[in-house]
The first five atom37 places (N, CA, C, CB, O) and aatype in JSON, in Angstrom:
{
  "aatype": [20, 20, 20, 20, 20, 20, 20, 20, 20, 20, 20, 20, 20, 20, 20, 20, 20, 20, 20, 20, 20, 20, 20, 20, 20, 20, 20, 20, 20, 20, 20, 20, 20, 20, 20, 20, 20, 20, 20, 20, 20, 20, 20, 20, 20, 20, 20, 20, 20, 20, 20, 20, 20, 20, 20, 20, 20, 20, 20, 20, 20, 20, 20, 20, 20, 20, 20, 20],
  "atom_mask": [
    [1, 1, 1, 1, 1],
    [1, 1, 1, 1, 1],
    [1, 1, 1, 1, 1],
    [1, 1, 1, 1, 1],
    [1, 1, 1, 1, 1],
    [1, 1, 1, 1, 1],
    [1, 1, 1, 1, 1],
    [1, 1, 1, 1, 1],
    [1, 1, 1, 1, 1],
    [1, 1, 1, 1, 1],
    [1, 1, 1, 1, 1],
    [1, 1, 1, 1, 1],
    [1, 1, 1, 1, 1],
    [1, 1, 1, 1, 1],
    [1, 1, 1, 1, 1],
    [1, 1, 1, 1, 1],
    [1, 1, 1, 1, 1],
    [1, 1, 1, 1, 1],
    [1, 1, 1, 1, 1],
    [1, 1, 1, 1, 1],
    [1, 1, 1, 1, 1],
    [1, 1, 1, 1, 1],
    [1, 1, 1, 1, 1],
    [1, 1, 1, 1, 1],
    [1, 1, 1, 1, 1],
    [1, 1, 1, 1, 1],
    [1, 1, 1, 1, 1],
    [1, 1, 1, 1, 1],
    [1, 1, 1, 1, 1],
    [1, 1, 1, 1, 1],
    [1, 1, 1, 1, 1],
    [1, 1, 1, 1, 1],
    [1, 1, 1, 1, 1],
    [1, 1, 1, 1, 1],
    [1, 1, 1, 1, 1],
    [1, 1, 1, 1, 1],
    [1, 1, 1, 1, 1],
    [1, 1, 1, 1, 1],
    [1, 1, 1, 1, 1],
    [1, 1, 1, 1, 1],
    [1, 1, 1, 1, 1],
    [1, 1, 1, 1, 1],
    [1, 1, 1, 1, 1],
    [1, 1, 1, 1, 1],
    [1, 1, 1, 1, 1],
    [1, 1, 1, 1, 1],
    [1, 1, 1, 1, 1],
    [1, 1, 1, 1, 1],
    [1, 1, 1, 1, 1],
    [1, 1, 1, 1, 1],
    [1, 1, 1, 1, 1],
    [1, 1, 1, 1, 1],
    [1, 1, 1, 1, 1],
    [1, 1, 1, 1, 1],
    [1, 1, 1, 1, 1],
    [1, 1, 1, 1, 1],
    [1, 1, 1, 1, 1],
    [1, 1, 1, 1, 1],
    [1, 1, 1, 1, 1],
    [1, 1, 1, 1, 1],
    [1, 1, 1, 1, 1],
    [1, 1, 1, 1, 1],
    [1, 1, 1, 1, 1],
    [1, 1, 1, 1, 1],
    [1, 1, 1, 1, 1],
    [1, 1, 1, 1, 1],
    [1, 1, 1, 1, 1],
    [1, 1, 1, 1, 1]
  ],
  "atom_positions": [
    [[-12.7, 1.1, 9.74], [-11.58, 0.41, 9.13], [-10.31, 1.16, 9.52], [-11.74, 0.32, 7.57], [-10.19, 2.38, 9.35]],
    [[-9.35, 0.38, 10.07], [-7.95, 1.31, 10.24], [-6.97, 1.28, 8.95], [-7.0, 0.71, 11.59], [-6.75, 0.59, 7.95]],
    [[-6.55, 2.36, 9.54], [-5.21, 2.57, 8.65], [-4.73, 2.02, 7.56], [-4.3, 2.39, 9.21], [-4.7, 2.43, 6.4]],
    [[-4.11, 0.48, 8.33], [-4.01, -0.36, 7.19], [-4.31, -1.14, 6.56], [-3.57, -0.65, 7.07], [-3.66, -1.63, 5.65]],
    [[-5.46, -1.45, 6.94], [-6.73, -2.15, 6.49], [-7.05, -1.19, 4.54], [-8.32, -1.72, 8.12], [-6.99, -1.49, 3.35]],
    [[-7.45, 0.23, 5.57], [-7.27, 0.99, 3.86], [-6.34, 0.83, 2.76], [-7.01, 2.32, 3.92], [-6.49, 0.55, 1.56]],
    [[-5.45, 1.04, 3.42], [-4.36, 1.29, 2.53], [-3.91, -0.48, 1.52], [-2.94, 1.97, 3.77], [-3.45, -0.5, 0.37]],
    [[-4.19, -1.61, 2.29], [-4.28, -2.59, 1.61], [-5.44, -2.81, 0.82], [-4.07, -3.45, 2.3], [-5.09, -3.55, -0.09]],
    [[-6.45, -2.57, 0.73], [-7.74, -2.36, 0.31], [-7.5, -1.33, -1.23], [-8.67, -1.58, 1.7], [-8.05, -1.6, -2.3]],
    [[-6.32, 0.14, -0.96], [-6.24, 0.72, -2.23], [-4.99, 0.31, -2.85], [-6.37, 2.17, -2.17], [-4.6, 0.84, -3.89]],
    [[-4.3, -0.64, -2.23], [-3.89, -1.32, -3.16], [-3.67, -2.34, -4.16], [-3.63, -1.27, -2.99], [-2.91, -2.43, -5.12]],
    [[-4.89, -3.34, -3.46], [-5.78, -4.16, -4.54], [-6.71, -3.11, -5.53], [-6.92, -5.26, -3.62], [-6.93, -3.33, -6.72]],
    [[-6.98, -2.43, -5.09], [-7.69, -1.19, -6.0], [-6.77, -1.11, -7.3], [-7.69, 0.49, -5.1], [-7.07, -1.47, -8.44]],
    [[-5.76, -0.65, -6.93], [-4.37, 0.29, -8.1], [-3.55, -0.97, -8.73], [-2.82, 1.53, -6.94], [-2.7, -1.01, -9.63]],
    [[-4.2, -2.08, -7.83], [-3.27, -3.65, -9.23], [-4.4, -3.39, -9.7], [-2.77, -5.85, -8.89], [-4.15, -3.13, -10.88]],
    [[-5.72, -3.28, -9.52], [-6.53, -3.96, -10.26], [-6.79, -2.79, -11.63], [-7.9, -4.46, -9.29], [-7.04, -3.1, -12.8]],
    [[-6.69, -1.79, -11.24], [-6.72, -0.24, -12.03], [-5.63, -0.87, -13.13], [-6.05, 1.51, -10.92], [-6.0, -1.08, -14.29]],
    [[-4.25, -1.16, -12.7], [-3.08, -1.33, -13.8], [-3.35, -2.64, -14.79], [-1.53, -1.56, -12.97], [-2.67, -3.01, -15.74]],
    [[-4.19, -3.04, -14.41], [-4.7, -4.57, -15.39], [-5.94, -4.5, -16.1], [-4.99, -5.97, -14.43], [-6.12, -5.26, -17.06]],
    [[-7.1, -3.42, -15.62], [-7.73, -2.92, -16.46], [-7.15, -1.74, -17.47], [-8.69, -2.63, -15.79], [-7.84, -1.41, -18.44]],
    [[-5.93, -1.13, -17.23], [-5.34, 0.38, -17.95], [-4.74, -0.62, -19.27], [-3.74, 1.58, -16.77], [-4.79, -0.53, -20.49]],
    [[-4.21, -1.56, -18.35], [-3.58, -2.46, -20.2], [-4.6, -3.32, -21.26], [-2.3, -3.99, -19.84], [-4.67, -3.26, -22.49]],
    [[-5.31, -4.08, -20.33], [-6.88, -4.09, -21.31], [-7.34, -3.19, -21.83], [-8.03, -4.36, -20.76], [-8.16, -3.57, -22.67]],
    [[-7.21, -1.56, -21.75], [-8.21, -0.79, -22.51], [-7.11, 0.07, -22.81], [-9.61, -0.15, -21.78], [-7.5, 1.21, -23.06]],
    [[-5.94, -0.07, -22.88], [-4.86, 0.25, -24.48], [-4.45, 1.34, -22.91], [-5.77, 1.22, -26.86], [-3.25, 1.26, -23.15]],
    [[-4.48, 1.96, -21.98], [-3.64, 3.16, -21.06], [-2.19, 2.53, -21.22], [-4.17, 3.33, -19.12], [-1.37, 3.1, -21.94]],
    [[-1.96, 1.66, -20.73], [-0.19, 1.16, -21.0], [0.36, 1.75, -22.04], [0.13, -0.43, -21.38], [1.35, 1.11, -22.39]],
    [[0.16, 2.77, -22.74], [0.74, 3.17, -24.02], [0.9, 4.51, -23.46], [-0.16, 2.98, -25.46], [1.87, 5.1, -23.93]],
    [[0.24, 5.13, -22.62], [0.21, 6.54, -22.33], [1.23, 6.09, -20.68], [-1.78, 7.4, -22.22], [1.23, 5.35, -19.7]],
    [[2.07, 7.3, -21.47], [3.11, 7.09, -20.62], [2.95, 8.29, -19.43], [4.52, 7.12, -21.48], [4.04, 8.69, -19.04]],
    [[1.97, 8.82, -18.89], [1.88, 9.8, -18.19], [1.18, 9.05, -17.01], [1.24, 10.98, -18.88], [1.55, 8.91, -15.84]],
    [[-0.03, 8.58, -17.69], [-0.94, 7.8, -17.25], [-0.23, 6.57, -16.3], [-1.72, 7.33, -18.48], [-0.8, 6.25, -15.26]],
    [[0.65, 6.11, -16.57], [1.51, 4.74, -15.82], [2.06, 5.35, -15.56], [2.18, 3.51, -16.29], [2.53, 4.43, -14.9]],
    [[2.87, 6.47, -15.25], [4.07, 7.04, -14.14], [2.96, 7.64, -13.05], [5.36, 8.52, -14.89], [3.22, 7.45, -11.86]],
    [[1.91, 8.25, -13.35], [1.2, 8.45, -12.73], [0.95, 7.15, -11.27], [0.29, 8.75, -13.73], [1.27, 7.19, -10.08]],
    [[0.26, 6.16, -12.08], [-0.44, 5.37, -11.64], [0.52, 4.36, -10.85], [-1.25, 4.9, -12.68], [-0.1, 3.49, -10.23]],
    [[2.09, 4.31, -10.75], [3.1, 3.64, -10.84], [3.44, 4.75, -9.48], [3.98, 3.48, -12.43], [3.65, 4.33, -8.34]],
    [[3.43, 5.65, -9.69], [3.56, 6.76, -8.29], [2.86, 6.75, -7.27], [3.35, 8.05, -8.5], [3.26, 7.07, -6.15]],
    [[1.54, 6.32, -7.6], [0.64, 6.4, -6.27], [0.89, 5.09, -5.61], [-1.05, 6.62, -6.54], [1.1, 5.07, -4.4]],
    [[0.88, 3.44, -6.65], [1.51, 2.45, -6.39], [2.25, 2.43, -5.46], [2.02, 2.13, -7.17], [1.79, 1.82, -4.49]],
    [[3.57, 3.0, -5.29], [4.82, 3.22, -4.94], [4.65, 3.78, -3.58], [5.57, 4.06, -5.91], [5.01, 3.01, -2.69]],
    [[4.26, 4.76, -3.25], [3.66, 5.49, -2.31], [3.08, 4.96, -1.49], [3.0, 6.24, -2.65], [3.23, 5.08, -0.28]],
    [[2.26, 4.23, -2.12], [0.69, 3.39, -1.16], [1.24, 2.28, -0.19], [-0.64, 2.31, -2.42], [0.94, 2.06, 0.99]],
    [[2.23, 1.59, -1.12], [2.98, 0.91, -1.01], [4.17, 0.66, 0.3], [3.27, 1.15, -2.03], [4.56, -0.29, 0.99]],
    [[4.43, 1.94, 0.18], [5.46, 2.63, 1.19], [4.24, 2.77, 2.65], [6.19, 4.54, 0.4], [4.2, 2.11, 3.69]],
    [[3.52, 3.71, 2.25], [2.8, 3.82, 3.34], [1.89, 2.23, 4.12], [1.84, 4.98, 2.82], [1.48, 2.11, 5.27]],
    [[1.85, 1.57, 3.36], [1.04, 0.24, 3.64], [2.12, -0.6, 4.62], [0.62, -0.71, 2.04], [1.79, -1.11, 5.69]],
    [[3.64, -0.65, 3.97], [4.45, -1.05, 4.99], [4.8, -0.7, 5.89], [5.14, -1.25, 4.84], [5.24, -1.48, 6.73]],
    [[4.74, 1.11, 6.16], [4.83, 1.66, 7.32], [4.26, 1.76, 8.27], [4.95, 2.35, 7.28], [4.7, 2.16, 9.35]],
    [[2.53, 1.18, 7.86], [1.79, 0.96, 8.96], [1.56, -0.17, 9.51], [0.84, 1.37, 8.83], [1.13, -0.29, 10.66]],
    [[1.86, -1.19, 8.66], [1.62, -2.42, 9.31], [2.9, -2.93, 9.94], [1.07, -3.41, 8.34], [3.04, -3.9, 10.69]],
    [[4.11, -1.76, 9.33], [5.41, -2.49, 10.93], [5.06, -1.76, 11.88], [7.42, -2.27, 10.93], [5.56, -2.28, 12.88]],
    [[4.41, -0.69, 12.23], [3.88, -0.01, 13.0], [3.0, -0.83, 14.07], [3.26, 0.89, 12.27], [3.09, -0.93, 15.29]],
    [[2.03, -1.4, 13.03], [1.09, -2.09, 14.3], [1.67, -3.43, 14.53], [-0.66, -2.31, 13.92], [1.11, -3.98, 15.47]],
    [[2.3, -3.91, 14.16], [3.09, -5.49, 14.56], [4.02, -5.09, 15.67], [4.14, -6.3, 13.16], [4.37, -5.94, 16.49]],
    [[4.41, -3.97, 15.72], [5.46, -3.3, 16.97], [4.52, -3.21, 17.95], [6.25, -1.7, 16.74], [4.72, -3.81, 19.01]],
    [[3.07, -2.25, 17.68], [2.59, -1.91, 19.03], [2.15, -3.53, 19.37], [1.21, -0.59, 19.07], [2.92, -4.04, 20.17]],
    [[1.34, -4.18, 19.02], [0.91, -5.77, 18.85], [1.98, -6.64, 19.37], [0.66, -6.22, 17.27], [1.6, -7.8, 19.53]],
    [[3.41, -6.36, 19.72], [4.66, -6.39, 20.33], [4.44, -6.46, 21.52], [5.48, -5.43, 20.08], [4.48, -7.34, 22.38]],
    [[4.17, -5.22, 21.48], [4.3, -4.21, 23.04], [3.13, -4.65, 23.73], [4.21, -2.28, 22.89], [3.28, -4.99, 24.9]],
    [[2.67, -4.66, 23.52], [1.15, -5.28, 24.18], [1.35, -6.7, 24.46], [-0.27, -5.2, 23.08], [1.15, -6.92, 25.66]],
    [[1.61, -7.51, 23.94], [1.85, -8.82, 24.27], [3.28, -9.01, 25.3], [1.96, -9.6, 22.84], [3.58, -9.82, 26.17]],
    [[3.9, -7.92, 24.75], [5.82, -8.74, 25.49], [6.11, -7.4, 26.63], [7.87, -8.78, 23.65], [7.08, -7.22, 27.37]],
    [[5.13, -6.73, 26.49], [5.86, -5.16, 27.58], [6.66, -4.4, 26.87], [6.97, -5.49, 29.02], [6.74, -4.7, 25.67]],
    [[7.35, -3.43, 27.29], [7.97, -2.74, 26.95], [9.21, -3.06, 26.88], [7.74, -1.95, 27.4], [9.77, -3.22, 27.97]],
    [[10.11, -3.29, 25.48], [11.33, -3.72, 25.19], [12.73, -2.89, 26.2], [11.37, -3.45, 23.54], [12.89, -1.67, 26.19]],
    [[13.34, -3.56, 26.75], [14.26, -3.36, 27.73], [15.62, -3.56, 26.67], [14.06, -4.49, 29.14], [15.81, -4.43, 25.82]],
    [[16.35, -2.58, 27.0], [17.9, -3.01, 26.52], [18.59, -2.7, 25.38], [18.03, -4.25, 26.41], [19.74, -3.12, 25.22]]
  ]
}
């Protein structure tokens, strides 16, 4: 599995973590959701950085090397 294959994969993980944390009362613990709201955020970041990453190389491969 690449890169961002994972990283979309743990982030259906961490919605699905934040919708079970409010079903079983965590939404109240406020450590617990900055926590969980951080890795979110992060994952997040990194998930977009790889997939403009591979839509560029996926670019380059199809159109050559951008001139100009």
């Amino acid at each position: 599995m690449d890169r961002t294959a994972e990283l979309r994969l743990r982030l259906v993980q961490l919605a699905e973590e934040r919708i079970l944390a409010r079903e079983w009362g965590l939404a109240n613990d406020p450590l617990y959701v900055e926590d969980l709201e951080l890795e979110l955020n992060a994952t997040r970041e990194a998930y977009a950085g790889t997939a403009i990453t591979q839509l560029a190389l996926l670019r380059a491969e199809l159109d050559g090397r951008n001139q100009g």
